[in-house]
Every structure is written in C-alpha cells, then in structure tokens.
N, C-alpha and C positions, 0 to 999 in steps of 0.2 A: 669488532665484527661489523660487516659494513649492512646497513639497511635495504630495506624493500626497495627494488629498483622503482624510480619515478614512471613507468609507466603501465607499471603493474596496478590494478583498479582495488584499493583501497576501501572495504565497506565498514561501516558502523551500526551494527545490529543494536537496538534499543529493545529491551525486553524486562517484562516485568516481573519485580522482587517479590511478591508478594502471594507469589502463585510456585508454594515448596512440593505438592504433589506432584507424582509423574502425570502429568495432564500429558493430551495428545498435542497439546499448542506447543508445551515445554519438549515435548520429542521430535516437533516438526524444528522446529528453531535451532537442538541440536542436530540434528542431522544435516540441515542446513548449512549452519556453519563449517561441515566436518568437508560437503560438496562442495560450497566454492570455494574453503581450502586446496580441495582439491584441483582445482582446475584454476590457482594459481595467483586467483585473489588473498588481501592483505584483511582480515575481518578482527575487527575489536565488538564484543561484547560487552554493551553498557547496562546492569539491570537499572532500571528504575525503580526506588524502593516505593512503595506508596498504596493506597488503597483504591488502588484500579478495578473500574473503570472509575471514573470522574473521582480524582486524588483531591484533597484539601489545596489551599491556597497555596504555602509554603512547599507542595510535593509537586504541582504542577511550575510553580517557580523553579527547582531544582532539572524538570524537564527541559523548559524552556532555554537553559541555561546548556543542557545536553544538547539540544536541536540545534542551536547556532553553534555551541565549538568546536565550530569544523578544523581545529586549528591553525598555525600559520600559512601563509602563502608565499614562504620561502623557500619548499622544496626542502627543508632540512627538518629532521628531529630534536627532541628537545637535548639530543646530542651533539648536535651537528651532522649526525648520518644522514645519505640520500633517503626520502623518503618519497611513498606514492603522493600525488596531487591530494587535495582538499577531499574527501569521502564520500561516497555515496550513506545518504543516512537512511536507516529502514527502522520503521518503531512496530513492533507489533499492533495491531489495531486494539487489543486490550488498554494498553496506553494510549494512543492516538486517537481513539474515538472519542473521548470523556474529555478530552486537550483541545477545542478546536481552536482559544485564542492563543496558544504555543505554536500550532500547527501554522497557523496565519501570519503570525510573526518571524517563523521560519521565513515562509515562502518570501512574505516582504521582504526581509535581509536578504533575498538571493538563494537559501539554501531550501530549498521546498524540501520536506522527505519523504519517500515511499511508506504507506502503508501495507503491512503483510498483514492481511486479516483471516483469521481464521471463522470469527465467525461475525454478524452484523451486529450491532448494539439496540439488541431490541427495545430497550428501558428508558434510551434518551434519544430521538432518532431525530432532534433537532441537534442534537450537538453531534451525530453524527454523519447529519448533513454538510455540517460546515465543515468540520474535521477530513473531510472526503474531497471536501471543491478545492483544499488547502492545500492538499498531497500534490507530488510531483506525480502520480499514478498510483494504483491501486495492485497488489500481487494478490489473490485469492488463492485460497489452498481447496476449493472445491468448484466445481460449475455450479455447486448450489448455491452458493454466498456468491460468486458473479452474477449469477442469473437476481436474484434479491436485490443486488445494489445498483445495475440494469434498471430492474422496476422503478428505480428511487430515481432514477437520469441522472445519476452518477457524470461529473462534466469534465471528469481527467481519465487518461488509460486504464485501461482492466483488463489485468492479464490471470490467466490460470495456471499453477504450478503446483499438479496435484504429490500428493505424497508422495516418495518413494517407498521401496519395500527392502528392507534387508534380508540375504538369500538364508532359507532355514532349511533343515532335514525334514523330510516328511515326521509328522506326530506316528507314532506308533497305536494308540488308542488305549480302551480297557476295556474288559470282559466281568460286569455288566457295563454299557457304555456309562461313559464318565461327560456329563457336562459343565462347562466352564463361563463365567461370566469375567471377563476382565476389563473393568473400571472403578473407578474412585467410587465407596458408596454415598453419593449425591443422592438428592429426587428426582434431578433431570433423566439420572440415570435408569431409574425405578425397580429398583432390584425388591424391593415390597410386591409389585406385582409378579414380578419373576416366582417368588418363592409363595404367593394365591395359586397361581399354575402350579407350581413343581405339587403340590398341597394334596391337587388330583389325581394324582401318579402316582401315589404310592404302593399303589397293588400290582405294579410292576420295576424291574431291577433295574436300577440306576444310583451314580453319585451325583453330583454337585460342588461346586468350588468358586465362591466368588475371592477375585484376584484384585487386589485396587485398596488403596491409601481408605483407611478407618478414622483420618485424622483430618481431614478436611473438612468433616460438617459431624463431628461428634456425636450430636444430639439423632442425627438420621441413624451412622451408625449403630448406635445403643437401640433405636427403634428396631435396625435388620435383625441383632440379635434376640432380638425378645418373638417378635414374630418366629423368626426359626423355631424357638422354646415354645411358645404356644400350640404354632401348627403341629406338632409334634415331629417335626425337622430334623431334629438332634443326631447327629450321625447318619444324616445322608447329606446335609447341607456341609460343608465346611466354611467359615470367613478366615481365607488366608491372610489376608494384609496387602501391603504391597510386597510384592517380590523383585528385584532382582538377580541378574545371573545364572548362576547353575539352579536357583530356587525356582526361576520363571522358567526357563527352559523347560526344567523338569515339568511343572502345571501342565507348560503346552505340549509335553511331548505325551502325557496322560490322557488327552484331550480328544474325543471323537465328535463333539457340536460343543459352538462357542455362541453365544449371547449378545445380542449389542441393542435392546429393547429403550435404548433415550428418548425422551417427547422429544426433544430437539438433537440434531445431530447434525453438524454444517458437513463432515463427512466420514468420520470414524475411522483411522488408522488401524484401529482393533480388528478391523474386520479383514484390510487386506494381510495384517500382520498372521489373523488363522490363518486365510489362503494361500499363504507362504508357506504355509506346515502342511496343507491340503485337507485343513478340518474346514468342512461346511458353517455357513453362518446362519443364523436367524436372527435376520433387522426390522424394526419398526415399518411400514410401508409411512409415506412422507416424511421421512427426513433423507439428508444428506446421505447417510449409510446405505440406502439402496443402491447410491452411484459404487460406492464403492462396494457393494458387492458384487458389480456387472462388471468392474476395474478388469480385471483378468478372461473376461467370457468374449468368445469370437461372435462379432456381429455386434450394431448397433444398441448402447447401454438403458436406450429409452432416455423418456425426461428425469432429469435429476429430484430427486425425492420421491419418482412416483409411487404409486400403489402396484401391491401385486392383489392376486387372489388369500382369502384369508384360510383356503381350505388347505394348505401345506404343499401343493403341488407341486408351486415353483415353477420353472419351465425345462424345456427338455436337454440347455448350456447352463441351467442357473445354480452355484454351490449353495444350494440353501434357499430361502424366503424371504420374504417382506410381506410380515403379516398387518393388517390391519387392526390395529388396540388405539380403546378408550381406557377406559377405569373400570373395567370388568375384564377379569384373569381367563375367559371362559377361551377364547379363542386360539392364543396361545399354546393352551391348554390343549387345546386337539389337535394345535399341528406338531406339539409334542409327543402325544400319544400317539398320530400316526406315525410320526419318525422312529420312535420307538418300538413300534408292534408291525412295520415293513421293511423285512429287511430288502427288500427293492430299491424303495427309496433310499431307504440308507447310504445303499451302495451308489445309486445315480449321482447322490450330491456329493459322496465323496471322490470318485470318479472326477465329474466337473470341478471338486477344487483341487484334486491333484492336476488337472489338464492347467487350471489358471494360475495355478501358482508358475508356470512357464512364460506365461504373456506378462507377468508384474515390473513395471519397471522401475528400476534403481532410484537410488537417491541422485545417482549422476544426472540422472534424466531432470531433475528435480531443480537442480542448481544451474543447470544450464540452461534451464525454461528464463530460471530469473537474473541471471546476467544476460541472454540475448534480449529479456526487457526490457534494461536499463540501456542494454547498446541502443536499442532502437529506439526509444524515447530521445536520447544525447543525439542521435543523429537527427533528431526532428526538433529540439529544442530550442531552437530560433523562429517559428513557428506561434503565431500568436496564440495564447489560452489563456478563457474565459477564468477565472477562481471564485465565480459565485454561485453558489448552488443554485440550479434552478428552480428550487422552489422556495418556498416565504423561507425567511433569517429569523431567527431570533436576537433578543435586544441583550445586551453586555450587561451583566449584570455592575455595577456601579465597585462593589468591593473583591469582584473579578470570581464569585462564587455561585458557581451552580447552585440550584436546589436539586436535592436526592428525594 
C-alpha cells in the first residue's frame, strides 16, 4: 500500500501518559487529531509517559529523544513508501512547560516544536518561561491562557484555537429540574462547595448528579461522598463516575442547569458542550469559563475571565451566569434558588442556550485555526527570532534536575 504522498503536511502530536481521566486537555487533543485528519494532514500520536508537568531525569530524556526524531530526510518510510517531509511537532504544554532544556535542544537541532497549551504552568513559571521562548510558536486553546502568556512577553507566535463543539440534540430536561455537574472530582473543581449550596435548597424539588472520573484524586473523592452523607444529601445528590456513550448522553439529555464552578478554568469545554444541548450554565466569574459561556451569544464576549453580577441575572443574550465565589457556598446558593423559584429566568437562559448552541463552531473550525498557524509561521520562518525569554533565565541545574 503505497504511503502519505510527500506533500501532504505530516504532524506529530506529543501528549501526555499520565493523565488516564477524560480531562478536557485529553478531549481537546482528541478531537484535534480527528480535524486535521480530516483536512488531510498525516498525525502520529506520541504519549509521553511521565510525571508531568516537570517528569524526572530519565522521562525528560525519553522526550527529548521524541523532540528530535523527526525521522529520516529521505522522503521514504521505514518501508521504503513515499512518505510526507520531516513533521511538524506539537507537545502539549503539560509536557513542554516542565521540559524547557528538551525544548531548547529541539530548537538548536533545527526542529523547534509548537506548544498547544491549554493551560499556563502556574507552579514553575521560570521553566515556563524558557519552555515558551524555545517553541516554534505557541497554539492556545482559550484567549484566556493567550492573554496570561501576553502578560509574560511571551517572544514567539500566539495564536488561539478555541474548542470546537460537537452537534447534540437538544437535553430534554426533568420535572423537578435535574442539575448536573460534569467534571473530574478535583478541588480545582470544588464540587465540596457546590454540594454547601445544594445544602440550602432543600426545601425545594430538585436532583443533582455529579458526572466525572472518582479516580483521579481518590482521597477528594472519598471526602465528596462523605459530605453528601453528612449534609444529608443522600438521594438527591448522585456521584455517577465517569460516563461514556449512551451512559453520558443519557446524564445530559436529563439535564435542565450544568455546573462548571473551578477556582481555575483556562476555558471549560463542559460548558460549550451543555450549550450544544441548549442547557444553561453556571461558571465561576474569573476564570476561563466565562469566555466560554459568551462562545455562542451574539455580540461582543467581553474580557476573558471577567466577572458578572453575583445576583443570578446574567444578561439579557447570556445562557446562564458567572457568579462571583470565595469559600463561602452563600452566593451560589441564591443564584440557585432564584433559578429555581423563577420560572422566567428559567426560561430566558434556556432560550439563550438553545439560540447559541446555533453559533458553536465545529471542531473543523478548530483544526483549521491550527494548521493556517503553522502555514503562516513556515511562510515567515526565514525571518530572524529572538529564543530568549524576556525576562531573567534561570540557571541549569548541574544534574539536569528541577526542584519540585
């Protein structure tokens, strides 16, 4: 069978092993691939196994060893088939931020790679300096992690190529309404304070269903369920798991308000994924997720993370809220109880996410963001650049080992 014609563009997605939950990084990544398949690119997925971000000596060695083999420059496979040119390389920023003497050693051989970051690396932001001036350019999956890495004087490309959405049937709902939380139980994600609020509601009809991997941080999970047992939760809360297929479908198609309350969120797929069903959302006001719940709404989305009002309003295009929360459930709490006790509002936000699940665009839109990237970076890369970060360097550590 004869191979990838030579001028078909060739990527090598690098992504990390170590990350087994359906995270929204691991859904951006596959969808990804599934887009520039489709439009004709050659895409190899490489996981890197390791304890990213900043992996041990010997995991970052096996990167590094990823970065360069771009393999031969013979136009042939290790068949002898025609094969596409040398590859574009793209490492997830989970990997590549924690990497920046891999990253560097790329670029010196000649083969810089793209970072796709989903989110910035709060923890080490000198290794993520350098990991950044190293890339051949930067793809962000939100304007909110653009705009952050902007502040940083970020000194290569930065482009944005926000999610796409895959097309769903409108949710059907439940009679009393049914709310939904889907994500991994994390602390990021703070489902502890979600179920302080639900606490206060009990004197009126509703269910609950948190949807998301129980196995990524065990010890949190064990704390969700115990709080549910306490508060006296039991049978209005449910903790599904993670679902797939006809098991998720069904959640969301149960679904009249979904959940997306993370102290951090670079942009939350979760949320344009309700507005594809036309269920309304309630986001954190400063994170990421507020863009994406303006994703779909006619008219200007505002600044990325911004605040709304905390009193449940929302605006007169907006599927849902971005409430303002600390570590008190109080707030939450009443813009749940007014959703609940107006059927007005109700109706306004479901309305607005039925209108924006019209405007959401594809994954195609997605993949095409990030190959006309790369075209237009190749078409300027003759082009001198800088690869030192603009601000202070950190010193190489002697036995090539970060401190954590």
């Amino acid at each position: 069978m004869p191979g990838p014609r030579a001028d078909r563009l060739a990527v090598r997605l690098i992504v990390p092993g170590n990350v087994l939950h359906n995270s929204g990084g691991n859904a951006y990544n596959a969808a990804l691939v599934r887009g520039l398949t489709a439009h004709g690119a050659d895409v190899d997925v490489c996981p890197a196994d390791g304890h990213w971000p900043v992996g041990s000596v010997e995991e970052r060695r096996r990167l590094a060893g990823l970065l360069l083999d771009g393999g031969s420059d013979d136009g042939l496979d290790s068949a002898g088939a025609e094969r596409a040119a040398t590859p574009v390389t793209i490492v997830d920023g989970l990997v590549a931020l924690g990497a920046p003497l891999e990253m560097e050693a790329a670029a010196a051989a000649g083969r810089p790679a793209w970072i796709l970051l989903h989110m910035p690396l709060a923890t080490h932001p000198d290794l993520e300096e350098r990991a950044l001036a190293a890339a051949a350019g930067v793809i962000c999956t939100s304007s909110t992690t653009a705009a952050a890495i902007r502040d940083k004087h970020c000194p290569v490309p930065i482009h944005v190529a926000l999610p796409g959405t895959d097309a769903a049937p409108p949710a059907a709902g439940s009679n009393p309404p049914h709310l939904v939380a889907v994500a991994a139980l994390l602390p990021n994600k703070d489902q502890l304070l979600l179920l302080k609020a639900l606490a206060g509601l009990t004197d009126l009809p509703w269910s609950a269903a948190l949807v998301g991997s129980d196995s990524a941080d065990p010890a949190y999970a064990r704390a969700v369920r115990s709080v549910i047992t306490r508060l006296g939760l039991t049978g209005r809360v449910a903790v599904r798991g993670e679902l797939s297929g006809d098991a998720l479908d069904e959640a969301w198609h149960r679904a009249d308000l979904s959940l997306l309350i993370s102290r951090a969120e670079a942009y939350g797929m979760v949320v344009t994924e309700s507005l594809a069903r036309g269920i309304p959302v309630v986001v954190r006001a400063g994170t990421g997720a507020v863009e994406a719940l303006a994703a779909g709404s006619p008219g200007p989305a505002g600044p990325p993370g911004g605040a709304a009002a905390p009193d449940g309003g929302g605006g007169p295009s907006l599927p849902g809220v971005a409430v303002v929360l600390g570590a008190d459930p109080s707030p939450l709490a009443a813009v749940l109880r007014g959703w609940l006790t107006d059927p007005e509002l109700r109706s306004r936000w479901r309305d607005a996410a039925l209108d924006a699940r019209n405007r959401l665009p594809g994954w195609d839109a997605t993949a095409r963001t990030v190959l006309d990237s790369i075209a237009a970076d190749r078409s300027g890369q003759n082009a001198p650049r800088s690869r030192t970060a603009s601000c202070h360097s950190v010193a190489v550590p002697a036995d090539g080992q970060w401190p954590l």
